[in-house]
Each structure stands twice: as structure tokens, then as C-alpha cells.
C-alpha positions as CSV (number, residue, x, y, z in Angstrom):
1,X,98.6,7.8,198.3
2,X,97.3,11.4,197.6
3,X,100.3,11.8,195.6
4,X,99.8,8.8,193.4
5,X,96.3,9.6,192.8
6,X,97.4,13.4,191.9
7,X,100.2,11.7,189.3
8,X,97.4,9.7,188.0
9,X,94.9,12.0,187.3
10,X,97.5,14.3,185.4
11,X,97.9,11.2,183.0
12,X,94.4,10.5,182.2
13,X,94.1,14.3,181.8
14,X,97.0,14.3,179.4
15,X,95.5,11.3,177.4
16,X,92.2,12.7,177.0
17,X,93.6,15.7,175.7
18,X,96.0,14.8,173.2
19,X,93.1,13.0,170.7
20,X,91.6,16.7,171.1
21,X,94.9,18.7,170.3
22,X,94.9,16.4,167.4
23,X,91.7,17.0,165.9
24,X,92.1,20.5,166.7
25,X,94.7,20.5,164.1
26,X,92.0,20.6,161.8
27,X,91.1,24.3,161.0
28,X,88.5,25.7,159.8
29,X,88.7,29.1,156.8
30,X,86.0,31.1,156.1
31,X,86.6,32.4,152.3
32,X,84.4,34.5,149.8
33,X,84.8,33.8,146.6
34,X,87.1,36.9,145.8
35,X,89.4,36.1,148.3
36,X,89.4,32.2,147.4
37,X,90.4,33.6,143.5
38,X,93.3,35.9,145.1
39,X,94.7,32.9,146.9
40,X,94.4,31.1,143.6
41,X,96.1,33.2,142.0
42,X,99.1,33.7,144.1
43,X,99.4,29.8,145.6
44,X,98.3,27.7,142.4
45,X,100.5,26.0,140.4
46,X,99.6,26.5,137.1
47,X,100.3,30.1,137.4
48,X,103.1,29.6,139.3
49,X,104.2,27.4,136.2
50,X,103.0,30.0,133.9
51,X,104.9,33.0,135.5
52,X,108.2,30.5,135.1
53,X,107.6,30.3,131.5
54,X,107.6,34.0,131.7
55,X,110.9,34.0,133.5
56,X,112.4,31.7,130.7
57,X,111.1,33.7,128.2
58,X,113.0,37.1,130.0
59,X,116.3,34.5,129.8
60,X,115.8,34.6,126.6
61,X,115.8,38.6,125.7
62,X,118.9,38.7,128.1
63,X,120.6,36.3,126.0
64,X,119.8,38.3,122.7
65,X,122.1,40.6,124.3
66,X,124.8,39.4,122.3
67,X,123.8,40.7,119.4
68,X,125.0,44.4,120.5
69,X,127.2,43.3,123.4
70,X,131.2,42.8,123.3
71,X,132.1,38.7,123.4
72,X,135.4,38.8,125.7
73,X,137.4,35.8,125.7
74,X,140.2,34.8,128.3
75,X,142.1,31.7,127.7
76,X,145.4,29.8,128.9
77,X,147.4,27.7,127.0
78,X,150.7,25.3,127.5
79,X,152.9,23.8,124.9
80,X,155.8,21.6,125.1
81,X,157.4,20.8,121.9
82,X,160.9,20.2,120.2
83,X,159.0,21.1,116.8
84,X,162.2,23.5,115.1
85,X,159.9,25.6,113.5
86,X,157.4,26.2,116.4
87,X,160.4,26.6,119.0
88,X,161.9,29.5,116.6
89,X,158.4,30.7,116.6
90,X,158.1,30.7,120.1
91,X,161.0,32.7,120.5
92,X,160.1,34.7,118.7
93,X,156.8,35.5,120.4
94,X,158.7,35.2,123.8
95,X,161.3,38.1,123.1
96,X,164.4,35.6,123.6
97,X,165.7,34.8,120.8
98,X,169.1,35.3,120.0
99,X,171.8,35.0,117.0
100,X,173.1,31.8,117.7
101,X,169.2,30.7,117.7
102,X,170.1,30.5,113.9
103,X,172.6,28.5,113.3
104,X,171.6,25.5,111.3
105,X,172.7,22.8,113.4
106,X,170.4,24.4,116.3
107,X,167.8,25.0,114.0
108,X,167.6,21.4,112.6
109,X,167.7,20.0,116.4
110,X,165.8,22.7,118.6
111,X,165.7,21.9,122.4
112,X,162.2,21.3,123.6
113,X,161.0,24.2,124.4
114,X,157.6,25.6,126.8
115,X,155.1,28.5,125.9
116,X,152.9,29.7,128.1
117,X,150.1,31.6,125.9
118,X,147.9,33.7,128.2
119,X,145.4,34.7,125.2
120,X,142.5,38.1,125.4
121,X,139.9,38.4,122.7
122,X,136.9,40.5,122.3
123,X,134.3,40.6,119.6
124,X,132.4,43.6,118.7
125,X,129.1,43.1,116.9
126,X,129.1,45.7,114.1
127,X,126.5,44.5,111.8
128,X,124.3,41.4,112.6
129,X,120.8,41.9,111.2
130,X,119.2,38.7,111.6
131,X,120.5,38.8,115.9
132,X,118.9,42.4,115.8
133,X,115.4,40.6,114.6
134,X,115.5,38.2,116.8
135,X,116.2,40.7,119.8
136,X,112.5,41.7,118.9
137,X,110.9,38.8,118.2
138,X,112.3,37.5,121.5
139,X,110.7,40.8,123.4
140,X,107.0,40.0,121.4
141,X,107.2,36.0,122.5
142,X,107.5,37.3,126.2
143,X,104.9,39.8,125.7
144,X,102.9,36.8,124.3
145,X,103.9,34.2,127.5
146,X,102.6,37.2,129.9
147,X,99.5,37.5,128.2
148,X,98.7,33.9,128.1
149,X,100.2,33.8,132.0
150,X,97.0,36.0,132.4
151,X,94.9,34.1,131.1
152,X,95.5,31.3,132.6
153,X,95.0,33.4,136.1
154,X,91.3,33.4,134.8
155,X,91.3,30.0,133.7
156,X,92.1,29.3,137.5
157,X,89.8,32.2,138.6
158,X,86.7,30.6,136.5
159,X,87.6,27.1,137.9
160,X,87.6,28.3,141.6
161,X,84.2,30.4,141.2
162,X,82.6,26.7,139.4
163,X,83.9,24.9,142.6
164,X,82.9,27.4,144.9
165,X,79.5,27.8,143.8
166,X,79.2,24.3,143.7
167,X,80.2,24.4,147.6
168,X,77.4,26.8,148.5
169,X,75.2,24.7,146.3
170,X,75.5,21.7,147.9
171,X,75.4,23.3,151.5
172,X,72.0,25.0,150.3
173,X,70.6,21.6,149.2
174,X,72.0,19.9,152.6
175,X,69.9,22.8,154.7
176,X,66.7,21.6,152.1
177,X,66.9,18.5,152.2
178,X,67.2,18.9,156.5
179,X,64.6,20.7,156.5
180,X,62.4,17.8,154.6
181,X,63.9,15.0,157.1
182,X,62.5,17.1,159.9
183,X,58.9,17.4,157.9
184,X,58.6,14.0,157.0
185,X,59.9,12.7,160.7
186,X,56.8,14.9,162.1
187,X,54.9,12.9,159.5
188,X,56.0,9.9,160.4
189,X,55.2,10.5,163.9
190,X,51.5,10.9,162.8
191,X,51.5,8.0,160.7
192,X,52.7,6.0,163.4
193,X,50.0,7.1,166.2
194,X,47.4,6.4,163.1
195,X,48.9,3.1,162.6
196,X,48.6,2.4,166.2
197,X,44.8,3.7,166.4
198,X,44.1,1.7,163.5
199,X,43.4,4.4,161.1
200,X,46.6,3.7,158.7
201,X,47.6,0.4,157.5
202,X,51.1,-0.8,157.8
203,X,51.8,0.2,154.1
204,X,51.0,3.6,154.7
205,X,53.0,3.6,157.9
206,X,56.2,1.9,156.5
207,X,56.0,4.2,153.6
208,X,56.7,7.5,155.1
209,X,59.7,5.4,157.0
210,X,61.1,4.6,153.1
211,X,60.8,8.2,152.2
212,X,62.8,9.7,155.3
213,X,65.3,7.0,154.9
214,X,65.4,8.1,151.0
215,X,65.9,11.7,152.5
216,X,69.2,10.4,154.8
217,X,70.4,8.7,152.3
218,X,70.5,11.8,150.0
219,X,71.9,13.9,152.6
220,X,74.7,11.7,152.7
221,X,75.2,12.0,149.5
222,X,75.2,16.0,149.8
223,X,77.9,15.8,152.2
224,X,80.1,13.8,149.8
225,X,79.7,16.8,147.7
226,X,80.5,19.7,149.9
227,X,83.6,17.2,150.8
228,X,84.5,16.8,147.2
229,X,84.3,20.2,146.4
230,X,86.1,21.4,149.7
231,X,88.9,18.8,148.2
232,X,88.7,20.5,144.7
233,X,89.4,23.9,146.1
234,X,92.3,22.7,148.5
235,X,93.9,21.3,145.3
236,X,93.4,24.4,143.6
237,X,94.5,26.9,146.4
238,X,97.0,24.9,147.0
239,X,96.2,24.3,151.0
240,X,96.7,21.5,153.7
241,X,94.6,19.1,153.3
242,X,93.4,19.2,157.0
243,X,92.0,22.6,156.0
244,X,88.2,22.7,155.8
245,X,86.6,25.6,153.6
246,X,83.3,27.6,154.4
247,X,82.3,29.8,151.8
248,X,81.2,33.4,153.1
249,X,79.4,34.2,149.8
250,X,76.2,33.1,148.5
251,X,74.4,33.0,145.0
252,X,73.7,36.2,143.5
253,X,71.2,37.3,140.7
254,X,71.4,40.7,138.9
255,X,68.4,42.6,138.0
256,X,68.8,43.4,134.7
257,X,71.5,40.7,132.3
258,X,74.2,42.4,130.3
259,X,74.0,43.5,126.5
260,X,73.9,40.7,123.6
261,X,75.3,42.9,121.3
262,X,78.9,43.4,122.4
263,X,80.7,42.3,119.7
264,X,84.1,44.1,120.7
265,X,84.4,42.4,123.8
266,X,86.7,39.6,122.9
267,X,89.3,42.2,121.5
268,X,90.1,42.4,125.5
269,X,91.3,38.8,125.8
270,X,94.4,38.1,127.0
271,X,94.6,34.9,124.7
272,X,93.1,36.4,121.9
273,X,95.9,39.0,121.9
274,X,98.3,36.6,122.7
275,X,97.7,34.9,120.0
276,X,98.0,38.0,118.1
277,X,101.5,38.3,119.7
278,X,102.3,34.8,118.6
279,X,101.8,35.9,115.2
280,X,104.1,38.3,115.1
281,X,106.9,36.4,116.6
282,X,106.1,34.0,113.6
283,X,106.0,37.0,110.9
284,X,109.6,38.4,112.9
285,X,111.0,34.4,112.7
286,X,110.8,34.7,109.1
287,X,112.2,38.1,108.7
288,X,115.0,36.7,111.0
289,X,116.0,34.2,108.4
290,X,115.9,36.2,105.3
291,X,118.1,38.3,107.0
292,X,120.5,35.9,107.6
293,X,121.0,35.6,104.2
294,X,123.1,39.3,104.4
295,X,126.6,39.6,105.6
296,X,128.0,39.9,109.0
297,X,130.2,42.3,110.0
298,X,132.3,41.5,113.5
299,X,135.4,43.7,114.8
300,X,137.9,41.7,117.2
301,X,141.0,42.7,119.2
302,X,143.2,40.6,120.3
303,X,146.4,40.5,122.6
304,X,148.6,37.8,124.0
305,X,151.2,36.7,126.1
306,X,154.1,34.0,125.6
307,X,156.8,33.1,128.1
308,X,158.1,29.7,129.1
309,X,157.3,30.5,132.4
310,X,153.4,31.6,132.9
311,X,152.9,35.5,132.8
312,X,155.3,36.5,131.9
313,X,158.0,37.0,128.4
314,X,156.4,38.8,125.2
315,X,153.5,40.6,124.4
316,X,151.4,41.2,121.0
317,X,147.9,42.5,120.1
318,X,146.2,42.8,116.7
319,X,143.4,44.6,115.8
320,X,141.0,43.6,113.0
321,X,137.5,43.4,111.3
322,X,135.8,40.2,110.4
323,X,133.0,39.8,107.6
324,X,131.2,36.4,106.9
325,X,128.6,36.5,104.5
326,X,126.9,32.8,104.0
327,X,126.3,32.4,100.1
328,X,124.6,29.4,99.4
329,X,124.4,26.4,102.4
330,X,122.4,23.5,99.8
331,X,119.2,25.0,99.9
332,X,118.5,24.8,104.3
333,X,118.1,29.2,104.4
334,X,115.0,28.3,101.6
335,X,113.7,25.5,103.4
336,X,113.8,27.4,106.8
337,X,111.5,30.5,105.5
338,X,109.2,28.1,103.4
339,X,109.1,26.3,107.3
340,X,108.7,30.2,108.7
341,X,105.7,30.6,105.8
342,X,103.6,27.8,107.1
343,X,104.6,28.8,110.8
344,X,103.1,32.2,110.1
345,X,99.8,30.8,108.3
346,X,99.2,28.4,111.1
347,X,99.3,31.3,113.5
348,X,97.1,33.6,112.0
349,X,94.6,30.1,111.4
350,X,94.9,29.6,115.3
351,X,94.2,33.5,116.0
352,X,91.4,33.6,113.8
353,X,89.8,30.3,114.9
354,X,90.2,31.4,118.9
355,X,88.1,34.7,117.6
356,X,85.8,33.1,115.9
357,X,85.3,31.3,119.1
358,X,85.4,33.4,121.3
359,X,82.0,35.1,119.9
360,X,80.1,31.9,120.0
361,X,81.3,31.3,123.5
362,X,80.2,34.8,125.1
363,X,76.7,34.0,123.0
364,X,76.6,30.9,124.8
365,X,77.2,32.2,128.1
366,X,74.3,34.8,127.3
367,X,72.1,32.0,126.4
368,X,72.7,30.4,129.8
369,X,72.3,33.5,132.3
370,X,69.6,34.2,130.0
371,X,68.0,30.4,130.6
372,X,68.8,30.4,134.1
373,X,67.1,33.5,135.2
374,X,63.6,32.1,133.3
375,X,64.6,28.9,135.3
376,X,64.9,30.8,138.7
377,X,61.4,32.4,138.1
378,X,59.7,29.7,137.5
379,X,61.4,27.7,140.7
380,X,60.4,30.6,142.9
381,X,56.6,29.8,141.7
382,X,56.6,26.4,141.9
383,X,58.6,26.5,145.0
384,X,55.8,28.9,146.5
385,X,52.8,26.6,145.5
386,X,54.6,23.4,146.4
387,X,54.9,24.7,149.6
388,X,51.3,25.4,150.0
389,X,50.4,22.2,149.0
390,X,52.1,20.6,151.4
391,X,50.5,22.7,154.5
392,X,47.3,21.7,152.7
393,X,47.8,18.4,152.5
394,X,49.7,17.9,155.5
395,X,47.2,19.3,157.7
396,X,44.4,17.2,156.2
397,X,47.3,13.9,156.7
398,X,46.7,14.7,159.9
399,X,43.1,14.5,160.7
400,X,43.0,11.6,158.5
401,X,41.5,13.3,155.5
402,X,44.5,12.6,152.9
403,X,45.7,9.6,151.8
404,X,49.5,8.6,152.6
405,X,50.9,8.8,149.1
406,X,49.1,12.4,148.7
407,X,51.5,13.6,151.3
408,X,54.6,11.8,150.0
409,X,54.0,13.0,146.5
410,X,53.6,16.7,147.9
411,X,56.7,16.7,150.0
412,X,58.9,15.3,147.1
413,X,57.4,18.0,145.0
414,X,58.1,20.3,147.9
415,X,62.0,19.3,148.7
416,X,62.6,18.8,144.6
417,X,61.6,22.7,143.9
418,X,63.8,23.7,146.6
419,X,66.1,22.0,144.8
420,X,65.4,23.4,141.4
421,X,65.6,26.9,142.4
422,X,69.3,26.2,144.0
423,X,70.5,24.5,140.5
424,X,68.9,27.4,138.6
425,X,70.6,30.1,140.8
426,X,73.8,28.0,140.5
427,X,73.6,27.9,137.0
428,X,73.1,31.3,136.6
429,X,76.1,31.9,138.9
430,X,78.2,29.5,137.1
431,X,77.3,31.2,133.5
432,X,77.7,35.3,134.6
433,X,81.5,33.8,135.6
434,X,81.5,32.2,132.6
435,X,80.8,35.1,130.0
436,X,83.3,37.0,132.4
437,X,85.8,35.3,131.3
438,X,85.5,34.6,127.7
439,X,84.4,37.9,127.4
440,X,87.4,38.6,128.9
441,X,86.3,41.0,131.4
């Protein structure tokens, strides 16, 4: 029986402890916000799509190899025929024909005959201009696709620090709005011993109950928040979704906010000189085609081998030069740089526009850190008087010498500057990651 009860005991053990092993699947990663934009970097997959387009784009330059590169050719083929003129010929080529090959009864019905042509060619590239400029412009559009890979690394760097901060944001709000439930429940503890002595009505007692209930009910909220951000960051680190995220970091506010009058900062964008890149490809794409307007000039050697039986019989070789030179083709070389024209407009337009942007955008960003940091002052005051108006008042709530609704109002003046101050510091956060990245920084 001892033995039973031993067995026993080891399977309630094991069946308590597997729900446990199972949630402790869950783990737990403390990040700041510069590793969280490393990880982005490296595990997301729009730079992981972006470095691919990069990889394409090095395809390509290997493949404009050809225009300086030998073109070697090896092919095999078989004929059967009773055709008299190609089974002379084949003789011929095979090194067996012989005198009687010639009479003309023999030549007017020729016996089938098989020829195995084992063929070797190579093509030398002597002049090829328009293949030469698209060698470069090939080189330029990877440059371009690197640069814009880049940029997209901040793109995901600025969406990670947004998410982040919004993390720490809601976290900060959570602790605030705790800290009010635990007020207002002391509160409410008072109102209800005055409700029981008689000195508060049941209005006044019921409403401190509807504001602490508004207060859970916001937290609740808050916690849908740190969850939706904790999802947003998983998507963009590219993590288990088990994983749960604490940020290490907090908000931070410099002293003193950076120049206004930068005006060469956008010339250190990665898109903005992408862009640049871009239109030079399009400037090189139309020099490629009015180049393909000249002649090309191709040597070629060339060897084979015939037998009627494979590999073997007579050999050839002929050595040669090859020049092609396209002289008119209806009018498609014209409509291709007229194309290449518009191409190259449209580019400098886009590069031009993105500048022109990018300067309103960094002023913007100014504006903001600019706004914020007013904002945050101002919090930090109200924040301080709100606070001692709610010790005033709650200390008269409590020897009956304020009214209900004076505390409420103070503590929701209380919890919303708290509140405040965490959106200004968040928005100043948000904005400083902001001008770093269309400043380019």
C-alpha cells in the first residue's frame, strides 16, 4: 500500500507540474531601446527583403560581365541524311572521301550517311559601347539599392523607438494610474465610515465607488496597450510570440535642443542620395541607348569535329571578326531615348521633391521637441500643484470639511497631470527620433 501511495503521489506531482513547465515557456526579455533597434536590424524582414534586393542587384553587375568576357559555346550535333550534296559534304568534313565518291551514279544516289558534329565557339567582345555603359549604370543602381537598404534600417529603427517609447509610456501611465486606485480606495474607505456615521449621504459614498471603478477600468485599458505594443515590437523583431518585452530604458529629455539652422543636414540621407544615385542610372540608361546606335565589333573562333561515329574523323577551325552595326530599326532606338528623357526628368523631379521635403520635415520635428519640452514644463508645474491640492483637500475630506466632489475633481486633476507630463515626455522622445532620422543622423 505504501507503494501505491508513493506511485500516486509521483502522478499528481507530475500533473501539477506540467501546467507550470508550460507557462514557463513563456519568457521574459529585458531590452533597451538600442539593443531592440540592433535586433531589428538584423531579424526584420523588410531589411532582410531589402539586403535581397541588394543581392539581385550584385546579379546583375556579374551578369554585365559579358560585355568584356569571352562567350564559349560547346555543342553536339547528329545528322542522318541520304541528301547527295550534304553526304559529299560530309565527307568531306570527315576526311573519308575517296575517288570513287565521284562517280555520277554514286553521286546522284548517295548512301545515307551519319555526322557527328562536336562544335567549339568562343566570342570575344572587342567593341561593345552601349554593354560597357550599362556595366556602370548597373554598379550606380546597386550603389542606389544599398543606400535605400539603409534607409530603410532607419525606417525600422524609428518604428521600433515609436513602439518602444510607447511601451514605457503605457507602463508609466499603468504605475499612475495605480497609484490613483490606491488614493481613491483610501478615500473610499473614509467615505464609507462617514456614510456609516451619517456624515455623507449615499451619493457622496457611491460616488467615490464610480470613480475607482473608472480608475480599473482605465487600467485595463493600459494593459491592452503595453500588450499591443509588446505585439508590435515582436512583429517587428521578428520574435516568438510567447516572448514578453520589458523595456530597460526610460524617457529622456536633453538640456539644451539642437540647432534650427542646419540646413545641410539632409545632404547625409541615405534616400536623398539614393535618389541622387537613381538619377544617374537614368542619365547612364540614356547614354546606354545612344550608344547602341554605334557599331559592334565581336571576334569568334571556331573549331569542329565530324565523324560518323562521335569524336572522332575530321577536324576544322576558322578564325574571324564579326561587325554589326544597327542602321535604322523603324524609329524604336528614338522612341527608347525620348522614353530615357522623361525617365531622367522624372528622377531628378522625385530627388528634388524628397529634398524639398526633407527640410520641412527636420523643421517639423524641431517644432515638436521644441513643443514638447514647453509641454513638459508646464506638466511638471501643474503636476506639482495638483498634487498639493489633493493633500489639501484630501485631508480636509477627511475631517469632514470638503465636499465629495472637491476631492474627486482634485484627484482627476491629480492622475490627469501625471498623465500629461508622460505624453509630453513621450512626445518629445518620439520627435528627437524623429528629426534623427529625417535629418539623417
Amino acid at each position: 500500500m505504501k507503494i501505491y501511495k508513493v506511485l500516486i503521489g509521483f502522478c499528481v506531482a507530475g500533473a501539477l507540474a506540467s501546467p507550470l513547465q508550460a507557462k514557463g515557456g513563456d519568457r521574459t526579455l529585458k531590452l533597451s531601446l538600442a539593443d531592440a533597434i540592433t535586433m531589428a536590424r538584423q531579424n526584420n524582414y523588410s531589411v532582410k527583403a531589402a539586403r535581397s534586393r541588394v543581392e539581385q542587384a550584385d546579379a546583375r553587375v556579374v551578369q554585365t560581365r559579358q560585355s568584356y568576357l569571352p562567350k564559349v559555346t560547346l555543342s553536339e550535333t547528329l545528322l542522318v541524311t541520304n541528301d547527295p550534296g550534304a553526304a559529299l559534304v560530309f565527307k568531306l568534313q570527315q576526311n573519308i572521301i575517296q575517288a570513287s565518291d565521284f562517280n555520277p551514279a554514286k553521286l546522284n544516289n548517295a548512301d545515307v550517311i551519319n555526322d557527328f558534329n562536336t562544335s567549339l565557339q568562343v566570342m570575344q567582345p572587342v567593341y561593345n559601347a552601349d554593354a560597357a555603359i550599362g556595366r556602370t549604370m548597373a554598379l550606380t543602381a546597386k550603389k542606389g539599392l544599398e543606400l535605400m537598404a539603409l534607409r530603410t534600417e532607419e525606417g525600422i529603427g524609428l518604428q521600433v523607438s515609436k513602439v518602444y517609447y510607447g511601451l514605457i509610456l503605457a507602463r508609466k501611465n499603468i504605475v499612475a494610474v495605480e497609484q490613483s486606485i490606491k488614493t481613491m480606495q483610501a478615500h473610499s474607505n473614509d467615505a464609507a465610515k462617514g456614510y456609516s456615521a451619517g456624515l455623507l449621504t449615499k451619493s457622496d459614498k457611491l460616488s467615490t465607488d464610480v470613480r475607482l471603478a473608472e480608475l480599473q477600468e482605465q487600467k485595463l485599458l493600459l494593459h491592452d496597450e503595453i500588450k499591443n505594443a509588446t505585439d508590435a515590437l515582436i512583429v517587428i523583431l521578428n520574435l516568438d510570440p510567447g516572448v514578453t518585452i520589458v523595456p530597460t530604458g526610460d524617457f529622456a529629455v536633453d538640456g539644451v535642443l539642437p540647432a534650427a539652422t542646419d540646413k545641410s543636414v539632409q545632404e547625409n540621407r541615405s534616400d536623398l542620395k539614393a535618389l541622387d544615385t537613381y538619377r544617374q542610372v537614368a542619365a547612364y540608361q540614356e547614354e546606354m541607348i545612344h550608344a547602341s546606335r554605334l557599331p559592334r565589333l565581336n571576334a569568334f573562333m571556331q573549331t569542329n569535329l565530324h565523324s560518323d561515329n562521335i569524336f572522332s574523323g575530321g577536324s576544322s577551325w576558322a578564325v574571324g571578326m564579326n561587325m554589326q552595326w544597327n542602321i535604322f530599326d523603324g524609329m524604336a532606338t528614338a522612341g527608347r531615348i525620348q522614353e530615357a528623357k522623361a525617365q531622367k526628368r522624372e528622377a531628378m523631379y522625385n530627388y528634388e521633391s524628397a529634398k524639398s521635403n526633407s527640410v520641412a520635415e527636420v523643421s517639423k520635428s524641431l517644432r515638436s521637441m521644441r513643443t514638447a519640452k514647453a509641454r513638459i514644463a508646464v506638466a511638471r508645474k501643474a503636476l506639482e500643484e495638483a498634487k498639493v491640492s489633493l493633500d489639501y483637500i484630501g485631508t480636509q475630506f477627511k475631517t469632514g470639511m470638503a465636499m465629495t466632489f472637491e476631492l474627486l475633481m482634485r484627484e482627476q486633476a491629480y492622475t490627469y497631470a501625471k498623465m500629461r507630463l508622460n505624453q509630453a515626455t513621450y512626445d518629445y522622445c518620439v520627435s528627437k527620433s524623429e528629426l534623427e532620422y529625417y535629418r539623417g543622423n
